[in-house]
N, C-alpha and C positions, 0 to 999 in steps of 0.2 A: 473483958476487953476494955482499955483503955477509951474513955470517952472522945478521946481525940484522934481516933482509930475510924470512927466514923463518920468523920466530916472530911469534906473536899479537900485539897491539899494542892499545892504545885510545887511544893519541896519535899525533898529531891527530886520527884519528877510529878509533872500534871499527872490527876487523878479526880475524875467525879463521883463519887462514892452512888448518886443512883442510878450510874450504869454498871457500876461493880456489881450493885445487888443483883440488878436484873442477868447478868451477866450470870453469877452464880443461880439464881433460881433456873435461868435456861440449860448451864450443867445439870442441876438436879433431875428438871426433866429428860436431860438425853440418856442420861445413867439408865433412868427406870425403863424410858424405853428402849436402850440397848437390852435390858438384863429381860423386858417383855419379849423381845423378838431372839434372845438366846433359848428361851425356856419355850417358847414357841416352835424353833424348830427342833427342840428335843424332844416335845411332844408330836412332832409329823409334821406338821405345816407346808414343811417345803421339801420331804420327801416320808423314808420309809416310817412310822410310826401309830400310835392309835389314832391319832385326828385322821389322817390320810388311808385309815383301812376302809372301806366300804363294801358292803354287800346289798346288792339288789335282784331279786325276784319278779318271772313272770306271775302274772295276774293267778296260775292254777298251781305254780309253785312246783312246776315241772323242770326249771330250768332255773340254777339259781347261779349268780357270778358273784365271787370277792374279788374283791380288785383295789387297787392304788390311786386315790382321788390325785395325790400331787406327784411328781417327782419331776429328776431333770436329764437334759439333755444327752442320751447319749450311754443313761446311767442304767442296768437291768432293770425292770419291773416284773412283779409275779402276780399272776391270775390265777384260781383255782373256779371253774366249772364242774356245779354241782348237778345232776341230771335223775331223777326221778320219775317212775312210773312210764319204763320206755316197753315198749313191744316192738317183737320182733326181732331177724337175727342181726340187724344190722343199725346202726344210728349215724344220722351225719350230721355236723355241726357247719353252720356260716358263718362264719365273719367276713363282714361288709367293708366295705369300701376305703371309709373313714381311718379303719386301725391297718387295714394293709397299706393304704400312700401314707403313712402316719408313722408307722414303727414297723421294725424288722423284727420277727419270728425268731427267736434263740432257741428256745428248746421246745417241744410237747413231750409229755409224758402221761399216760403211756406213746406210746409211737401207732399213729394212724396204719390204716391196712389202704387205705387211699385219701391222696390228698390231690386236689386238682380244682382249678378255676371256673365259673363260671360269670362271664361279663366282667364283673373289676372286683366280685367276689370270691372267695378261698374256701373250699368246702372240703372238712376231712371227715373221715370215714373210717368207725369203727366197728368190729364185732363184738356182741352182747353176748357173754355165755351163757346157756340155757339156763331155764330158771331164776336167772338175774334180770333185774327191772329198773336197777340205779348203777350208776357211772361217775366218776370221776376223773377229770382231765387239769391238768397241770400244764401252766406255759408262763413262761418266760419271754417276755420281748423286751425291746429298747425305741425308746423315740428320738425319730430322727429330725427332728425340729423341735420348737419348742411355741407355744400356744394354748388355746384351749381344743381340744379335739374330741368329737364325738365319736364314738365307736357302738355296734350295736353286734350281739350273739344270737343265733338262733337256733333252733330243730329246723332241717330243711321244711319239715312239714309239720311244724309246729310252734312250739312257744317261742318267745322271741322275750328279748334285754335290751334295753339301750341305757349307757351311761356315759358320761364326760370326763377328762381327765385332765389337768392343768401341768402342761411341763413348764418348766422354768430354766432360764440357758444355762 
């Protein structure tokens, strides 16, 4: 670079060379943090991906949930409830309060044999084939707001989950 590339100038037009630099170093940082927060939401950040998988466990590991730490607005989200060491010919599942005003129900699968309210709670209800002891359930919902939201799963008369979920608009 020409030594006189670097000093101030006002022809042809004003120019102070140490706000140029700073100037360009402030490009340099917005670059790497644009290219931070692309590779961020490709890794899940701010929806479906590995950062955003989470699975948590009751204390006896009777009752275990995967679920979606982030996503947005509006957009599906998928749960899988894992269920272990059940008795009995029947099992029923809560969810509380927080995920029903929070997000609408898209799918279950398998399909409950009853599903029905109790107080601001959702409790569905399924049959255990003989000699089966573990369950799994599948759902799909959507958040109808965006925030942080706590939701909590449980055995009506047993283990219980609580975890959090950050929608973004």
């Amino acid at each position: 670079m020409n030594p006189d590339e670097e000093q101030s100038r006002s022809y042809p037009f004003e120019e102070d060379m140490r706000w140029q630099r700073r100037e360009w170093r402030l490009q340099k940082v917005g670059v790497v943090m644009l290219f931070l927060i692309v590779i961020a939401g490709a890794c899940g950040l701010f929806s479906k991906g590995f950062l955003s998988e989470q699975q948590v466990s009751s204390g006896d590991r009777q009752l275990q949930v995967e679920y979606e730490r982030f996503g947005r607005q509006l957009s599906t989200m998928n749960m899988a409830i894992r269920l272990q060491q059940l008795e009995g010919e029947r099992f029923t599942l809560r969810i509380d309060r927080g995920a029903i005003d929070n997000f609408q129900l898209q799918t279950v699968q398998p399909q409950p044999l009853i599903a029905r309210s109790k107080g601001h709670d959702l409790l569905l209800t399924w049959a255990l084939p003989a000699q089966q002891h573990n369950a799994s359930i599948w759902l799909t919902w959507q958040p109808l707001g965006f925030g942080h939201f706590h939701s909590t799963v449980s055995l009506e008369h047993g283990a219980t989950v609580a975890f959090s979920q950050l929608i973004y608009p």
